[in-house]
N, C-alpha and C positions, 0 to 999 in steps of 0.2 A: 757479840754472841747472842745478846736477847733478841737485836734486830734481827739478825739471819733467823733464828727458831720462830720469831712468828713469822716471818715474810714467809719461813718455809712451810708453816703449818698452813698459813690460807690457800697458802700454792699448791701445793696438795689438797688441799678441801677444793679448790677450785674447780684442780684438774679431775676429778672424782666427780663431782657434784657436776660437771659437762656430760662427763653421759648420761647422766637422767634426761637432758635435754635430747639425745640420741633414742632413750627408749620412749618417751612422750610422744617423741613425732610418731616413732615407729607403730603406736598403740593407737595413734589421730589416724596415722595413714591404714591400719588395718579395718579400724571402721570404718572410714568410709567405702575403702571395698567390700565388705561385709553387704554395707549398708546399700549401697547402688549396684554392686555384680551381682549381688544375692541374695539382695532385699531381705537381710538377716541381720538386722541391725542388733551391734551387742548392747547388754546392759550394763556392764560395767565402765566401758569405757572412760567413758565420760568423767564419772566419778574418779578415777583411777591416773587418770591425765590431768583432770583437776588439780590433784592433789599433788602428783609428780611434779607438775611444775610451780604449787607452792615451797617443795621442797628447793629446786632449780631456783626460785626466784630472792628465797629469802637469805639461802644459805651462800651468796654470793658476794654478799654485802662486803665483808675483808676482803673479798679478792679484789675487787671491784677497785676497794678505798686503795690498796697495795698496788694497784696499776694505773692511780688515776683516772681513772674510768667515773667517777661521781662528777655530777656536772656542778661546774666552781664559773661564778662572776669576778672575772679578772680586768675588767674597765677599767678601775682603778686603780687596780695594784699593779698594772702593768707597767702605769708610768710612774712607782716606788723603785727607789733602789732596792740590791739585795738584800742588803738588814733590812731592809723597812718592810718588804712582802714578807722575810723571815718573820717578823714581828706579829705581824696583822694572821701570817697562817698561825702562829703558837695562842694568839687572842683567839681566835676562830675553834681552836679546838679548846683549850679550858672554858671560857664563857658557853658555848655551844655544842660544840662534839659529844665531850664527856658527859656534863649534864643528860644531855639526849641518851647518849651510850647506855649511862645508868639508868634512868627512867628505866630504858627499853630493855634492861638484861632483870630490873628488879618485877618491873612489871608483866612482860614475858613470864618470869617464874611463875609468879600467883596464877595467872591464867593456865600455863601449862599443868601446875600442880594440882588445879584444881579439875581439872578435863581429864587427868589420868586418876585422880579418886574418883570421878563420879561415871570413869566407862564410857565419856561422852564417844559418840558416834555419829554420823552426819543422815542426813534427810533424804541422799537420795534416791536413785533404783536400788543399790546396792548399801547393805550398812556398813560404813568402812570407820574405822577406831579412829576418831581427829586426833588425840592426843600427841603419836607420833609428832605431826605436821605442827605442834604447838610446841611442843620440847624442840622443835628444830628451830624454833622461833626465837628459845631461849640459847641455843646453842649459837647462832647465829650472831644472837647481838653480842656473847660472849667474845665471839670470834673478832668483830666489827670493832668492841672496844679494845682488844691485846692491837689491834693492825692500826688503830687510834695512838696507842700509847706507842707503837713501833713507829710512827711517824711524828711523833714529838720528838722519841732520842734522836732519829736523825736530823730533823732542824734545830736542835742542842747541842750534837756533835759536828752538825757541819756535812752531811751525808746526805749526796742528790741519788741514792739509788733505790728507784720507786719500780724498776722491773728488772728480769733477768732473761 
């Protein structure tokens, strides 16, 4: 039950978090008609697409990990048996994953926490609030570690199902 509710929660954030990729292009592609059909180049854009697709790139991380989709060096482990690559992936995430995960969800915080008390805003045409894009930051690795600890129960319980 705790596997299915995260695999489903990133699975949803995933499928959500795709069409930002749908309105970035869509926001790319009207500037440059803007910009070449009618030599009316916008000021926003830029900024605006920036940032869309920080939110696209960060906030993908669980889905990613829940599909397999993170690039893994299996040279090695290909020619382990199945306990044995069972093994080396549970090493892989306690010694590495988690440590990482937490840095990145305690460190994320401070940074996000501190961008939303001080009003931070970015530099460029347009002032747009960073902080959002920073608490997505913290949201993300939260997400990253629940899809971490979803893929420990199943190499503990014996469960190959990483998509659906």
């Amino acid at each position: 039950m705790v596997i299915r509710a995260i695999d489903g929660l990133n699975e949803i954030v995933g499928r959500i978090v795709a069409v930002v990729a749908i309105v970035f292009a869509a926001i790319i592609i009207f500037d440059v008609v803007m910009r070449y059909a009618f030599s009316e180049p916008t000021r926003w854009a830029f900024d605006v697409s920036k940032q869309l697709f920080g939110f696209y790139f960060v906030l993908l991380g669980g889905y990613a990990l829940r599909h397999g989709a993170h690039v893994r060096v299996d040279i090695l482990t290909e020619q382990f048996g199945r306990m044995a690559r069972k093994a080396v992936d549970l090493m892989g995430y306690v010694i590495f994953f988690f440590p990482f995960a937490w840095v990145f969800l305690t460190r994320s915080w401070e940074f996000a926490s501190r961008s939303w008390s001080q009003g931070e805003v970015t530099y460029g045409a347009i002032q747009m609030p960073v902080y959002p894009l920073k608490m997505a930051m913290c949201v993300a690795s939260g997400l990253l570690l629940l899809q971490g600890i979803s893929e420990v129960l199943k190499i503990l319980l014996d469960r190959e199902e990483t998509s659906e």
